[in-house]
C-alpha positions as CSV (number, residue, x, y, z in Angstrom):
1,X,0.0,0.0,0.0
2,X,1.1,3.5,-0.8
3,X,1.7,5.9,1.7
4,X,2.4,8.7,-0.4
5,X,2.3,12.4,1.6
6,X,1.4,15.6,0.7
7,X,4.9,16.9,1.5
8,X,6.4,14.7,-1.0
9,X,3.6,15.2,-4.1
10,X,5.1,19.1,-2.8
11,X,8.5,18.6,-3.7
12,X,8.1,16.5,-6.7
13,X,5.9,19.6,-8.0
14,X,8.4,21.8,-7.0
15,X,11.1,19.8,-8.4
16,X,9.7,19.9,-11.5
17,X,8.7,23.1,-12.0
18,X,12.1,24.8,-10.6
19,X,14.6,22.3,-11.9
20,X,16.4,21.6,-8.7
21,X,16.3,19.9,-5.1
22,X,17.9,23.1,-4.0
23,X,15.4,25.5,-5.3
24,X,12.3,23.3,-4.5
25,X,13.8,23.2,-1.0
26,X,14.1,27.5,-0.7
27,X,10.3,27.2,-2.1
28,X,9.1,24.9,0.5
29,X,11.2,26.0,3.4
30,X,12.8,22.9,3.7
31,X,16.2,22.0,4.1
32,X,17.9,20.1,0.7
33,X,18.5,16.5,2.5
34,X,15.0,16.9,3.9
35,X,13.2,17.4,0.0
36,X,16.0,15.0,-1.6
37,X,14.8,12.4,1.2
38,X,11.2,13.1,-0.1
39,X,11.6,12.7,-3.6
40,X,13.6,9.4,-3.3
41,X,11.0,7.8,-0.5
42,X,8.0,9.0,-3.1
43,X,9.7,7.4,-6.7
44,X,10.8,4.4,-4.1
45,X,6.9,3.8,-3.2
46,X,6.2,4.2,-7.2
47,X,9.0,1.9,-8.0
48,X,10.4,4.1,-10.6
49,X,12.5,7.2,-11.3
50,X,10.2,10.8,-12.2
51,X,13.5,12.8,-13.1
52,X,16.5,12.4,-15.5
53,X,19.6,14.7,-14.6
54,X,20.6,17.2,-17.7
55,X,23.8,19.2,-17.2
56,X,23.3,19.2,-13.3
57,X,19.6,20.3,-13.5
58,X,16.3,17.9,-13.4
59,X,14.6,17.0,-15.5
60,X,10.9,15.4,-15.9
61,X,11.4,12.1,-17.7
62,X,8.2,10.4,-18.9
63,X,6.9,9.3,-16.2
64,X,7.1,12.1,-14.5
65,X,5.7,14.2,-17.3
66,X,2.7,12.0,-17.0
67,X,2.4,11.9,-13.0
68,X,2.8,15.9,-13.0
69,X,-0.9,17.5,-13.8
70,X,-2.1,14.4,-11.5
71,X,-0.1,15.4,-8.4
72,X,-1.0,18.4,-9.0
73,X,-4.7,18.1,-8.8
74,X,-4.6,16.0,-5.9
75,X,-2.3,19.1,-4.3
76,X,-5.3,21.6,-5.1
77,X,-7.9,19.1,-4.1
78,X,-6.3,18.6,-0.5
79,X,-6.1,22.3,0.1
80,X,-9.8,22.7,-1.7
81,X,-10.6,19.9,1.2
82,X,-9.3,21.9,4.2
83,X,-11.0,25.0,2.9
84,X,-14.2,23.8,2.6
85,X,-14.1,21.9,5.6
86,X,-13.6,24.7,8.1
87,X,-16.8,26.2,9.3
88,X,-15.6,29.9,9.0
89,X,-15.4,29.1,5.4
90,X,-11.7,29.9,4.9
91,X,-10.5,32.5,2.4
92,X,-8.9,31.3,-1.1
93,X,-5.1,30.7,-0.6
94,X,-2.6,29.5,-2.3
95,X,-0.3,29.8,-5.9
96,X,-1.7,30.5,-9.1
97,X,1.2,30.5,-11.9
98,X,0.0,32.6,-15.1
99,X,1.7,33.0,-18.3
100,X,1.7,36.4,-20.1
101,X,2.9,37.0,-23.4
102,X,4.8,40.6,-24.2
103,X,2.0,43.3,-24.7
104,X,-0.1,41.8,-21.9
105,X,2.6,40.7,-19.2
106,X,4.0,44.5,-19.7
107,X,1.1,46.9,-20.6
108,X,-2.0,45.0,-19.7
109,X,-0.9,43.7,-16.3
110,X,-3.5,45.8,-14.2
111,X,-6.3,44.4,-16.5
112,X,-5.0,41.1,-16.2
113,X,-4.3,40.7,-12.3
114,X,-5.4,43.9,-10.5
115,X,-9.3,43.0,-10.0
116,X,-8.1,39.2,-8.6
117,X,-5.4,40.7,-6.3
118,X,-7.4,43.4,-4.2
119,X,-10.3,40.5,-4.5
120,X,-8.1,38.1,-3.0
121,X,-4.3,39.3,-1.6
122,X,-4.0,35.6,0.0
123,X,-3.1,34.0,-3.4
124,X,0.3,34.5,-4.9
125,X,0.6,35.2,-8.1
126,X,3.6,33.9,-10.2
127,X,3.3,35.6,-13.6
128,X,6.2,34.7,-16.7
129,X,6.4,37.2,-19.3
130,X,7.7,35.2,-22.3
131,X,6.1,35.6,-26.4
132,X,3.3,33.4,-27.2
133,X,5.3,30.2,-28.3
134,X,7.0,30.0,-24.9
135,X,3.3,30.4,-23.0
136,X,1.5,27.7,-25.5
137,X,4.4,25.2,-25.0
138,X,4.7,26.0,-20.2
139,X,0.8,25.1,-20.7
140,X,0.9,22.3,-22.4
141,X,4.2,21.1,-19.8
142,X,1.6,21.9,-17.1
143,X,4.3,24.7,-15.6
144,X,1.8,27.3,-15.8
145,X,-1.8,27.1,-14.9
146,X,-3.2,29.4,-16.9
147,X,-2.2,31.6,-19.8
148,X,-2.8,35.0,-21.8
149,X,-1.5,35.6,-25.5
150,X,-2.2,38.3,-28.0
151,X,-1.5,35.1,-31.2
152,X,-3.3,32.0,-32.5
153,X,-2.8,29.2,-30.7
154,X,-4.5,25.9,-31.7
155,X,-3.5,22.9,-29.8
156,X,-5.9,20.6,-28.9
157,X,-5.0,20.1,-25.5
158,X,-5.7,24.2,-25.3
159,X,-8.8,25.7,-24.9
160,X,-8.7,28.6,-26.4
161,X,-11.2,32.0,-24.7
162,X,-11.1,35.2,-26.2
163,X,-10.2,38.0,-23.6
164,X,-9.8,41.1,-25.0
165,X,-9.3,43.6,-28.5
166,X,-6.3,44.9,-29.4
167,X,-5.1,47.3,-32.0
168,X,-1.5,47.4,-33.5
169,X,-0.2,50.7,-35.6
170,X,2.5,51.0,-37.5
171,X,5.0,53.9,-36.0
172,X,7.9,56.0,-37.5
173,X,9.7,58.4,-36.5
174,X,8.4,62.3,-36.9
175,X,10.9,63.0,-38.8
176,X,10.2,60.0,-41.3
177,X,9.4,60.8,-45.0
178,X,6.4,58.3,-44.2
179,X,5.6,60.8,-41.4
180,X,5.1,63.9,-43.3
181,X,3.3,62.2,-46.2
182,X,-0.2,63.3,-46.9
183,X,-2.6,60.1,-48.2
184,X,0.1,57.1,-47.5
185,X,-0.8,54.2,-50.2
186,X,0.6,50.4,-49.7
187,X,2.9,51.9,-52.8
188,X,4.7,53.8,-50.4
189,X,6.0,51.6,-48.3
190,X,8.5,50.1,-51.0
191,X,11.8,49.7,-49.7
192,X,10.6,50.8,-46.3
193,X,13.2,49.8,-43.4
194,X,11.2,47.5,-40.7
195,X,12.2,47.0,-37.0
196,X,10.9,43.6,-36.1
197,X,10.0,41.2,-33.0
198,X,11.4,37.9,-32.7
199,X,10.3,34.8,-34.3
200,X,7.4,33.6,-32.2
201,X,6.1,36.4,-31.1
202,X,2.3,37.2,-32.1
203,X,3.8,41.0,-32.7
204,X,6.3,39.3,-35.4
205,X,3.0,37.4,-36.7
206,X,0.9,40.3,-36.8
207,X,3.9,42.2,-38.8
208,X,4.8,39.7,-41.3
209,X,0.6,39.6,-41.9
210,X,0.7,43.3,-42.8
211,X,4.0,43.2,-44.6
212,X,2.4,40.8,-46.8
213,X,0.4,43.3,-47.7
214,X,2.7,46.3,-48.6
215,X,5.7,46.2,-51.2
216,X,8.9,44.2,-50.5
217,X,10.5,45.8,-47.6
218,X,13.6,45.2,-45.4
219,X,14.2,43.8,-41.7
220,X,16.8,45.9,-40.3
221,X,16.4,44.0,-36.9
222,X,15.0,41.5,-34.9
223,X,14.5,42.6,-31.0
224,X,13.0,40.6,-28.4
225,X,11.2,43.3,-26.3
226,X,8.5,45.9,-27.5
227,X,10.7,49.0,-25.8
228,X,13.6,48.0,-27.4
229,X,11.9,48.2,-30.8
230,X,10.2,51.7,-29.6
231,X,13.3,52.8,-29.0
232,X,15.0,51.8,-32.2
233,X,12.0,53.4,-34.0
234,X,12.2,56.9,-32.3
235,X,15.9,56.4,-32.6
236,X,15.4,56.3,-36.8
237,X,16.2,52.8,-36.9
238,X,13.4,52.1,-39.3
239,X,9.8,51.9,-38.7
240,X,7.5,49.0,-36.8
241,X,4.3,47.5,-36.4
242,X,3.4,48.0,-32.3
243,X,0.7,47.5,-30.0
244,X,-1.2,50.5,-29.7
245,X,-1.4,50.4,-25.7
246,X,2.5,50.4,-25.8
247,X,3.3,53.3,-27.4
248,X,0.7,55.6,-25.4
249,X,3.1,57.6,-23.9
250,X,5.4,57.7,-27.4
251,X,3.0,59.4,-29.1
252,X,1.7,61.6,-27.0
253,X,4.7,63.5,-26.4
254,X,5.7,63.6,-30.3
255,X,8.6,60.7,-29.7
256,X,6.9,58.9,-32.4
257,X,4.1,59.2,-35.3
258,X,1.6,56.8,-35.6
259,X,1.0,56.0,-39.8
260,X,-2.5,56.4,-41.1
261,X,-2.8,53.1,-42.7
262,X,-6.5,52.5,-43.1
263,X,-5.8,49.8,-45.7
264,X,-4.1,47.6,-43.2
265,X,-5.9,45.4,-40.8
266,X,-4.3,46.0,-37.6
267,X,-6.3,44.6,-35.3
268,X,-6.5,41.0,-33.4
269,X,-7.6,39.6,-30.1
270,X,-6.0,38.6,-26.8
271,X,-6.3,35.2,-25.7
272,X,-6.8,32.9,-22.3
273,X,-5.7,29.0,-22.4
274,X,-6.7,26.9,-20.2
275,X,-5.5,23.7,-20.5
276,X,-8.0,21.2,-21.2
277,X,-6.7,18.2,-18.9
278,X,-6.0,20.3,-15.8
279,X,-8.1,20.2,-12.9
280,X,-9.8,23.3,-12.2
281,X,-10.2,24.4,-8.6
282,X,-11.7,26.9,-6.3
283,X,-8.9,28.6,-6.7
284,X,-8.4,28.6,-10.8
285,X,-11.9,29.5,-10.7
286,X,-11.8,32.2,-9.5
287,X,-9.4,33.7,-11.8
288,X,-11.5,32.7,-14.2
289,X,-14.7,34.3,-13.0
290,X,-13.0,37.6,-12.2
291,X,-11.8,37.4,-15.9
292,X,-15.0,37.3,-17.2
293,X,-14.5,33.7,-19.0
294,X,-16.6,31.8,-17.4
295,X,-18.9,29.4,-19.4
């Protein structure tokens, strides 16, 4: 018979999720014999290893990559027990780990977290900031537990909810011959120098749509963060397809133009996934709810 403990489905979470004994031990407030002695009592009792070692890190091997979203669920169903079974009805507690990608992790933050957080400031929040590719692929490795993108994602092992709109423009410096054109035309944008986001990046997507569109062009670079590419773009670097809500501040003070392109379809939606495997408790729930996603 099993005797498997909370404390040990803890560290082998942990474990997994951090990459170490040592840092699963710092998270847990334990000392590192105490959560290696965990992990090796919980894979004796299952008679098999959960990690593989990789350049001094852990690694899920997979078994383990199959045993993580179950342990878990039966994590957030023992806490979801406790909760309900005080008579005080005890308030939501707990760690909720949510994936943003660029626009929303950096300029839609309050939208995405700020209503949950005053509603309930016993739950940490964990939030990665990485493009959409990186989000999609933590969901579907059960590392985060929930996750908002501005790109497609279609996996189908990802619900995909809509969230909110969002507008991209295409921005140039005031002093840009594109800038001080009357009546721009696709025509005009021939040879046109392009400041770009990295490869899988919704952004980059969203670009590479509207160049499509517009005469041959060229990519003068490839940066990984929307205020690098502002500041190439005010720095006359070339010009860039950005996120409306990111370039606020840009634009009002004359730093940067924003292009009248009504020929170009600038607009897509922002994105929740949910993964469709993972258990959903009080706790995810909530989040949910206070998103307005709830079905």
């Amino acid at each position: 018979m099993n005797n498997i403990s909370p404390r040990q489905l803890e560290v082998f979470v942990q474990i997994a999720l951090l990459g170490s004994v040592r840092a699963a031990a710092e998270r847990l407030y334990l000392t590192q014999p105490a959560a290696s002695m965990a992990l090796a009592e919980l894979e004796r009792q299952l008679d098999a290893p959960l990690f593989a070692r990789e350049r001094g890190r852990l690694r899920l091997n997979p078994r383990g990559r199959e045993l993580l979203p179950l342990a878990q669920e039966l994590l957030e169903r023992h806490a979801e027990f406790g909760r309900r079974g005080r008579e005080d009805g005890a308030a939501l507690s707990g760690e909720l780990r949510i994936g943003a990608s660029n626009t929303v992790g950096n300029y839609r933050v309050g939208e995405l977290l700020g209503a949950f957080v005053r509603a309930q400031p016993q739950v940490a929040i964990r939030l990665r900031v990485a493009n959409t590719d990186a989000i999609a692929a933590a969901m579907l490795d059960h590392s985060l537990d929930l996750g908002c993108v501005e790109g497609p994602v279609t996996h189908p092992q990802l619900e995909v909810r809509p969230w909110r709109d969002d507008l991209l423009v295409v921005c140039a410096p005031p002093d840009h011959p594109l800038a001080r054109k009357r009546g721009l035309k696709p025509a005009d944008f021939a040879g046109a120098r392009w400041v770009m986001r990295e490869p899988g990046s919704a952004t980059r997507a969203t670009s590479e749509r509207v160049l499509s569109q517009l005469p041959p062009g060229e990519t003068v670079l490839e940066l990984d963060q929307i205020e690098a590419i502002k500041q190439a773009v005010v720095a006359g670097l070339g010009i860039a397809c950005l996120p409306q809500v990111a370039v606020t501040d840009a634009l009002a003070t004359g730093r940067l133009k924003a292009l009248r392109t009504p020929f170009l379809d600038l607009r897509r939606k922002l994105s929740m996934l949910i993964h469709r495997q993972k258990y959903r408790g009080a706790l995810l729930d909530a989040f949910i709810a206070q998103a307005g996603l709830g079905r």
